[in-house]
Legacy VTK file of the C-alpha trace (Angstrom):
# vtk DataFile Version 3.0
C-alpha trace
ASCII
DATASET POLYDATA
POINTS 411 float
0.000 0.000 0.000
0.684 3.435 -0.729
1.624 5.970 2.485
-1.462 8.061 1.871
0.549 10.851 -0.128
-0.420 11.413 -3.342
3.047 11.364 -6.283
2.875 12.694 -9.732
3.887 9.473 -12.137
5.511 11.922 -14.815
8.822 13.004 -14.794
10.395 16.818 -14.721
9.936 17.480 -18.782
6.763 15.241 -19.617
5.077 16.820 -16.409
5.581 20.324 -17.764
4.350 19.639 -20.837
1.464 17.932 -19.914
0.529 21.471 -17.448
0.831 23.213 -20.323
-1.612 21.307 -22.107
-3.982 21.229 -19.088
-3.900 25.065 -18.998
-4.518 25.014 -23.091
-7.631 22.694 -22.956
-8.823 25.085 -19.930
-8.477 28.417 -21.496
-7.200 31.309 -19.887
-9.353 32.776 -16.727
-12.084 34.682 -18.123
-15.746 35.975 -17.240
-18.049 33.048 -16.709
-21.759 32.911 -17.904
-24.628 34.137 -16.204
-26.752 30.565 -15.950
-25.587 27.004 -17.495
-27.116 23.758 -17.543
-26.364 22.261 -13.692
-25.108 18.612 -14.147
-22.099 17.129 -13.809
-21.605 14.794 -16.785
-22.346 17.575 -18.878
-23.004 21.598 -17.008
-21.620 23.881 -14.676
-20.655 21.554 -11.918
-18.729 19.749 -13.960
-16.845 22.700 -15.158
-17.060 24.249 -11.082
-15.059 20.540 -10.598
-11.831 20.807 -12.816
-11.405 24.880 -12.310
-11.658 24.232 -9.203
-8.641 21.649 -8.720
-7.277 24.533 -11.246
-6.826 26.454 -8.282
-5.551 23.804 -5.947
-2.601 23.099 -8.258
-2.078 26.505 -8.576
-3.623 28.744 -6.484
-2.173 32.002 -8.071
-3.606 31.734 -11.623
-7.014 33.301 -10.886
-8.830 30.032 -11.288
-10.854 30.095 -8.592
-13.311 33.133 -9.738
-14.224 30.557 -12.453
-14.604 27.875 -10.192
-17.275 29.818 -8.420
-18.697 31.170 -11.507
-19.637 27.951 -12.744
-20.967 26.714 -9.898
-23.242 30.082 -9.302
-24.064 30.131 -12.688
-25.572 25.982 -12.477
-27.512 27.129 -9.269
-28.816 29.703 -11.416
-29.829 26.610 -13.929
-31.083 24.709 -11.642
-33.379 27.224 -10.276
-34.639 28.284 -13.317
-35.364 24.693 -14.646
-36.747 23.370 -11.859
-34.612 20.358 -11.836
-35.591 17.879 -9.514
-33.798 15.027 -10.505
-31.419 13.631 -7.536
-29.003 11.797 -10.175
-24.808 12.599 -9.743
-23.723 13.390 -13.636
-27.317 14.229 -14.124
-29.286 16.339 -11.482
-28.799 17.940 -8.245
-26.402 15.212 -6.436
-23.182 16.353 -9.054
-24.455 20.043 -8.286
-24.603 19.214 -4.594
-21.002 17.379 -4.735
-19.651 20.006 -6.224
-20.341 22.779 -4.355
-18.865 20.617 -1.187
-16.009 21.112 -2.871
-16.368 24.880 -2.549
-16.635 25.378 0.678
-17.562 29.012 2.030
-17.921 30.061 -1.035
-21.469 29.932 -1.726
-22.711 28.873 1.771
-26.289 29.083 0.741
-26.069 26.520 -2.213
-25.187 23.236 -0.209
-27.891 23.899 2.257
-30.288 24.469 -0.271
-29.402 21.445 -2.221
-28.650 18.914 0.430
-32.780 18.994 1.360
-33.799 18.613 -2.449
-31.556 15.599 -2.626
-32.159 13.817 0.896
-35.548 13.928 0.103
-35.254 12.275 -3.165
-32.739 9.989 -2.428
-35.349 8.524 0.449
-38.200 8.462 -2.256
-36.487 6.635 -4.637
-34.547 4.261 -1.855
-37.972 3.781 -0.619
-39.471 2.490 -3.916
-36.891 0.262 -4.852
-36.668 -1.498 -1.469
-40.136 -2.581 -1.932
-39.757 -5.888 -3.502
-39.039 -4.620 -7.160
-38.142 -7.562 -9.500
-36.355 -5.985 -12.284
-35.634 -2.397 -12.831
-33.998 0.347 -15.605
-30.084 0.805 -15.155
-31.136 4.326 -14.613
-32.651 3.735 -10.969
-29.774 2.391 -9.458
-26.598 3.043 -11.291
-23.912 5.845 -11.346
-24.758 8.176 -14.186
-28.395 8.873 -12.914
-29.638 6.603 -10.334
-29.159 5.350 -6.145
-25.086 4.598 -6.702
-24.377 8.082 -8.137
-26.588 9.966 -5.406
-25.257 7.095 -2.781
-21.423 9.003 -3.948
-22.092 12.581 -2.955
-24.253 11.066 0.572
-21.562 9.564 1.266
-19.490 12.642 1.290
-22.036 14.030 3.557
-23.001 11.151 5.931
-20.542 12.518 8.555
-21.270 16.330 8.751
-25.425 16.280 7.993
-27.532 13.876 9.627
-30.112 14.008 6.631
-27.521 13.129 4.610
-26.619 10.018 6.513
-30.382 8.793 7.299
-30.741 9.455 2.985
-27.454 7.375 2.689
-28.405 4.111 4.639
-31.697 3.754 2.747
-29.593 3.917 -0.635
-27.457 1.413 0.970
-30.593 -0.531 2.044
-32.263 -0.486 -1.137
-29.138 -1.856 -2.935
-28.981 -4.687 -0.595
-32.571 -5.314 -1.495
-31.808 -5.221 -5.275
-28.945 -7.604 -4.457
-31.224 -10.864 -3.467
-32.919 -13.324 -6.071
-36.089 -14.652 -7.312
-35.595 -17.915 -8.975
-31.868 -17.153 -9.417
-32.092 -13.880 -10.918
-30.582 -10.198 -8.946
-34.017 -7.712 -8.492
-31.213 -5.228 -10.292
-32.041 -7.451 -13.878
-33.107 -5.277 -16.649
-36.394 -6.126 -18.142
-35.937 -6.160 -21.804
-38.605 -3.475 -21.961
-36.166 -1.360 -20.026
-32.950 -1.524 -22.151
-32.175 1.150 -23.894
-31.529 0.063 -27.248
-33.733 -1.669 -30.089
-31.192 -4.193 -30.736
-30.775 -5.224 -27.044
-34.553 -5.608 -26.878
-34.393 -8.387 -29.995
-30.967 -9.816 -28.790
-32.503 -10.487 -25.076
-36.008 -10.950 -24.924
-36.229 -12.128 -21.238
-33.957 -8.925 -19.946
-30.053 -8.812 -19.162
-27.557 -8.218 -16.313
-25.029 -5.282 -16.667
-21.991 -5.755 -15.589
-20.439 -2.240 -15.677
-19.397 0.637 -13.271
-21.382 3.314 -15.103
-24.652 1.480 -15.398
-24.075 -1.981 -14.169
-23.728 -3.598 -10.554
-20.128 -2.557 -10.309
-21.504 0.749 -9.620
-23.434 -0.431 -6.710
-20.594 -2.759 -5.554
-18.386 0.274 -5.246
-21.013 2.564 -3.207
-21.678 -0.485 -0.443
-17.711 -1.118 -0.600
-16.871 2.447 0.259
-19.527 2.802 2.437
-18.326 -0.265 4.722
-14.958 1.252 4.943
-15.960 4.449 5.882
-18.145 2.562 8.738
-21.271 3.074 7.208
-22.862 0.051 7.063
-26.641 -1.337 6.900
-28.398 -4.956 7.643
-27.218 -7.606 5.072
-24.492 -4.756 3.238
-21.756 -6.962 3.764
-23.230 -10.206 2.492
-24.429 -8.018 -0.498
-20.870 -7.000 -1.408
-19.849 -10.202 -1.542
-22.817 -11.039 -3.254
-22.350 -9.294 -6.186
-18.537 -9.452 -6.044
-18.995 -13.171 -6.333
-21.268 -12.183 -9.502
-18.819 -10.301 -11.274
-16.310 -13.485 -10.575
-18.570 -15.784 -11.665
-18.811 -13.758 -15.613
-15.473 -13.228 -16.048
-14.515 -13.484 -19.645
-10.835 -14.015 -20.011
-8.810 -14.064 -23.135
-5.035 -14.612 -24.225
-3.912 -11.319 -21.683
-6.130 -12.357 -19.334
-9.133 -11.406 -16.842
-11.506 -9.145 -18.429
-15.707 -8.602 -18.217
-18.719 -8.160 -20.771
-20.363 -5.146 -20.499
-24.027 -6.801 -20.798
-24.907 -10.909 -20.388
-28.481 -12.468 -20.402
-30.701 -14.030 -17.947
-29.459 -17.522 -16.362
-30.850 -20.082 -18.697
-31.379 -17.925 -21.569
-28.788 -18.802 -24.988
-29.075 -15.237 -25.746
-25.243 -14.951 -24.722
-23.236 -11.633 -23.809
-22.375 -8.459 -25.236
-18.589 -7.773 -24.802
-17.794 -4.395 -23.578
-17.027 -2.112 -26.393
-14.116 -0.110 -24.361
-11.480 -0.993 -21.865
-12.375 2.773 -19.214
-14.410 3.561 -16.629
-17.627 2.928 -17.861
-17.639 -1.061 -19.165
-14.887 -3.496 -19.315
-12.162 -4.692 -17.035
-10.663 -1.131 -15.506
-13.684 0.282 -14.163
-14.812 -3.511 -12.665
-11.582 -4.313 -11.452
-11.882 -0.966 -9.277
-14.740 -1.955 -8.058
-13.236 -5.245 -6.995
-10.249 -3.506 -5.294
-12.938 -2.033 -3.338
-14.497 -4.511 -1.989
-11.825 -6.794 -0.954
-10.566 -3.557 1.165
-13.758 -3.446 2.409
-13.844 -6.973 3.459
-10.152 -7.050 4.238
-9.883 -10.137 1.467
-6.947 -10.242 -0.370
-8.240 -12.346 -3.101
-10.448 -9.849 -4.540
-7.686 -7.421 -4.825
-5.530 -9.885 -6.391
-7.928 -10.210 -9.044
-8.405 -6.805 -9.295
-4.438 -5.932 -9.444
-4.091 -8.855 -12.278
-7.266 -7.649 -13.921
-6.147 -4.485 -14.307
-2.115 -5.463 -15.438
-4.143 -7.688 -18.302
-5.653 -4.267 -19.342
-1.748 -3.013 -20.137
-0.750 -6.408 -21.401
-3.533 -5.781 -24.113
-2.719 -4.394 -27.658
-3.536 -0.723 -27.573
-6.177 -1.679 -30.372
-8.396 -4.145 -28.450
-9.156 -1.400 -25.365
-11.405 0.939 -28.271
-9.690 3.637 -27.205
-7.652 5.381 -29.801
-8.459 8.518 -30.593
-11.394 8.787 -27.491
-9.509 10.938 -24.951
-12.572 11.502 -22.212
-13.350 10.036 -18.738
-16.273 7.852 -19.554
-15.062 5.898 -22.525
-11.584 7.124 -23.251
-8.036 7.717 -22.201
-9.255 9.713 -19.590
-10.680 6.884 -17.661
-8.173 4.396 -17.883
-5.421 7.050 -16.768
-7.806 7.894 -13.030
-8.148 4.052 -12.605
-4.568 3.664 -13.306
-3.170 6.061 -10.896
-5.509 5.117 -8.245
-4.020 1.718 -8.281
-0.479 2.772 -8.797
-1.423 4.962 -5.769
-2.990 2.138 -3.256
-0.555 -0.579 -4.465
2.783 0.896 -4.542
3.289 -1.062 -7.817
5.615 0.624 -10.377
4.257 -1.113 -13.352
0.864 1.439 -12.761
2.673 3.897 -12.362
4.669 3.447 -15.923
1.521 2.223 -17.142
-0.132 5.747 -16.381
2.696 7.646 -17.696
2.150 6.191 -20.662
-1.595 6.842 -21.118
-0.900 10.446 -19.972
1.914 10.969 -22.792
-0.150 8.991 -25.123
-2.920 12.121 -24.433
-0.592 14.975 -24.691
0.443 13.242 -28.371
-3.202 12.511 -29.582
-2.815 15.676 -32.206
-0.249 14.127 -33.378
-2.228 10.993 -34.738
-4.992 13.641 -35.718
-6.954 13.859 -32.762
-7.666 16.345 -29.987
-8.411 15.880 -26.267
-11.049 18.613 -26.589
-12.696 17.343 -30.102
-15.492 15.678 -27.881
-16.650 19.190 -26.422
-16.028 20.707 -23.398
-17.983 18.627 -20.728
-16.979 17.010 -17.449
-17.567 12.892 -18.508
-16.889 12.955 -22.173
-14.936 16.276 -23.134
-12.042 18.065 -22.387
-12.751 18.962 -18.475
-12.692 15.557 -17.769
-9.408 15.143 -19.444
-7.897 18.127 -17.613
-8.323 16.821 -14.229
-6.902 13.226 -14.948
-3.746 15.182 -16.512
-3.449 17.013 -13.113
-3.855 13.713 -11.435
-0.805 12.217 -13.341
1.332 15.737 -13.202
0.827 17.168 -9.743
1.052 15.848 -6.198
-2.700 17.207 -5.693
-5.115 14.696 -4.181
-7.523 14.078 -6.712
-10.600 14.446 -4.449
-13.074 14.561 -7.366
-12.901 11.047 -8.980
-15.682 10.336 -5.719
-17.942 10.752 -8.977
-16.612 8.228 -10.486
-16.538 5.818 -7.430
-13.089 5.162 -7.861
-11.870 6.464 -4.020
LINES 1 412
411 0 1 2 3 4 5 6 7 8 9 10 11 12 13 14 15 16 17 18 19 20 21 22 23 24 25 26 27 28 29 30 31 32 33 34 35 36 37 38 39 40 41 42 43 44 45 46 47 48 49 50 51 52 53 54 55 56 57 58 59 60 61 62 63 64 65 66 67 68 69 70 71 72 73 74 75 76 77 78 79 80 81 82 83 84 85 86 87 88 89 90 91 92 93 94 95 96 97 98 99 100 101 102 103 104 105 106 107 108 109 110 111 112 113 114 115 116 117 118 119 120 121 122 123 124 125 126 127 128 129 130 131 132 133 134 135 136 137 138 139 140 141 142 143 144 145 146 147 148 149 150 151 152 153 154 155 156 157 158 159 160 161 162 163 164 165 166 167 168 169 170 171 172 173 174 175 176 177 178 179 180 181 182 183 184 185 186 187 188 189 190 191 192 193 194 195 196 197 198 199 200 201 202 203 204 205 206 207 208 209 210 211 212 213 214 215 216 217 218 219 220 221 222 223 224 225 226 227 228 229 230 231 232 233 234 235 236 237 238 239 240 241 242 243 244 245 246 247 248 249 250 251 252 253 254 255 256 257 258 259 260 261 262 263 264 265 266 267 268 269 270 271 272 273 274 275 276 277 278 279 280 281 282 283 284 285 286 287 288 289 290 291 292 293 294 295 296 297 298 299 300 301 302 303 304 305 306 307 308 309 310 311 312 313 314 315 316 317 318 319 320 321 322 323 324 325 326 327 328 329 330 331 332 333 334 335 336 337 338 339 340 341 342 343 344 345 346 347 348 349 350 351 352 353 354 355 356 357 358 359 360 361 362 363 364 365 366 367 368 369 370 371 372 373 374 375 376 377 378 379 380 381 382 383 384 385 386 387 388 389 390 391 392 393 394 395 396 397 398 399 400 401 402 403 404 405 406 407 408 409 410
């Protein structure tokens, strides 16, 4: 393990550089607008998020005005829209989360938001726990549902007694979600529920996700966390191993070894599996592996970080080609996302090869114009764009703490 203190992975020259580039893809400090869209994956909080660890790397460059621009500007959008929807990357919870990060600075907009979210975080908690058999990803994963809003209660549990109370019914509802009827999760999708036409035809009787941004790795990662924080509900332990031992049980490997689907059907159905498209956060083996790492230091089992330390070395032993990530630089999907996961590690293990591993994802960013890419050519925005990109450059650059990736459940 790691001695708590964070350590740049890039050396003197290739750090520099990569600044620079941070600073490019951020812009120079300017006037802010007025009112923005409010989430996370996508708004103003996202863009409060990486100006403000702007600032913390370097406090001197006038970063921090837009760091509270953005985020007065997306309570300004969330006012005016009357947005009542609790999710982290898309509601109030990434709004909320964000302006924790803020502190003092707008007193009034934590306060304001923490009640909006409790409440909702209760409601939905409430209707979940109630014996649902089969839900959307939406109500329970990271981008929109119970894990994402479970992140930012978690950051709150300690300091706002709402905010705990909100946080163990998440937790309980995800335990709930967690148990079986006739050997299937209540978290199955119903094929009604997926998203996409050709999921619908390819599994009639529903499927099980498997990853961190929609799937039960997100979950996995909330109740993990949660445990080691001391947090902890009836039957959360059992349900972390639960759905650790689920994740086990579909493993996929190939030649380089452990790796996941992103989407498998219904025990007893031939309908198969849909491997995961991309080798990030959001499916495949990086942002599961995570996942695992938190569990077993949850449960104190070494065997689940194991698998999540060899899982994530057979993500570097891969040909660049098979991750589906040239030329995709964001968090979600992209270069981004593999670069967080891959520091964290390098950070909790001590393990060189992550930390060569993540210097090599960072340079492999700062060259993407060179193969005729950009890190900002998918926008701006927090998850996909170039924000995102910024902060996981000042993750592998600077000795800052990288106290944002909480959205991501990766710490």
């Amino acid at each position: 393990m790691s001695d708590g203190k964070w350590t740049p992975v890039l050396p003197g020259e290739t750090a520099e550089a990569v600044l620079r580039l941070a600073v490019a893809l951020a812009g120079r400090p300017r006037a802010t607008p007025a009112r923005v869209r409010p989430g996370l994956a996508d708004g103003g909080a996202g863009m409060a998020l990486v100006y403000h660890q702007l600032d913390r790397c370097d406090p001197d460059a006038g970063w921090r005005a837009m760091a509270d621009g953005y985020l007065a500007a997306a309570a300004r959008g969330a006012a005016r829209l009357g947005t009542a929807d609790p999710g982290l990357h898309s509601g109030l919870s990434g709004l909320a989360f964000a302006a924790r990060l803020l502190p003092g600075r707008h007193p009034e907009v934590p306060a304001a938001l923490d009640a909006r979210v409790t409440d909702a975080a209760v409601r939905e908690a409430g209707r979940l726990a109630a014996g649902v058999h089969g839900v959307a990803c939406r109500a329970y994963d990271v981008i929109s549902g119970l894990a994402g809003t479970g992140a930012h209660l978690l950051c709150r549990a300690g300091d706002v007694p709402a905010a705990d109370a909100a946080l163990r019914a998440v937790l309980a509802a995800l335990v709930e979600l967690g148990e079986e009827r006739a050997g299937v999760p209540h978290w199955f999708t119903p094929a009604g529920a997926l998203h996409d036409p050709g999921l619908r035809r390819r599994f009639p009787d529903g499927a099980l996700n498997c990853g961190l941004s929609h799937g039960i790795a997100g979950p996995l990662g909330l109740m993990s966390l949660s445990l080691t924080a001391g947090v902890r509900v009836p039957g959360q332990e059992r349900a972390v191993r639960r759905a650790a031992g689920f994740l086990l049980g579909h493993r996929a490997d190939d030649a380089w070894g452990a790796d996941w689907p992103g989407i498998i059907a219904l025990p007893g159905s031939s309908a198969g599996s849909v491997g995961a498209r991309h080798g990030s956060w959001c499916y495949g083996a990086p942002g599961i592996a995570r996942s695992l790492w938190l569990a077993g230091t949850a449960l104190g089992e070494a065997s689940l970080r194991e698998v999540a330390v060899e899982a994530m070395k057979a993500v570097h032993r891969r040909p660049a080609g098979l991750l589906g990530l040239d030329g995709t630089p964001g968090l979600c999907h992209g270069l981004a996302g593999l670069l967080q996961i891959t520091l964290r590690f390098a950070h909790d293990t001590g393990d060189p090869d992550f930390a060569r591993a993540a210097a090599g994802l960072a340079v492999r960013l700062l060259r993407l114009p060179d193969r005729g890419g950009s890190p900002a050519q998918d926008g701006p925005a927090f998850l996909e764009g170039a924000a995102g990109v910024v902060l996981a450059l000042l993750s592998a650059a600077t000795d800052v703490v990288p106290s944002w990736d909480r959205v991501l459940l990766l710490a």
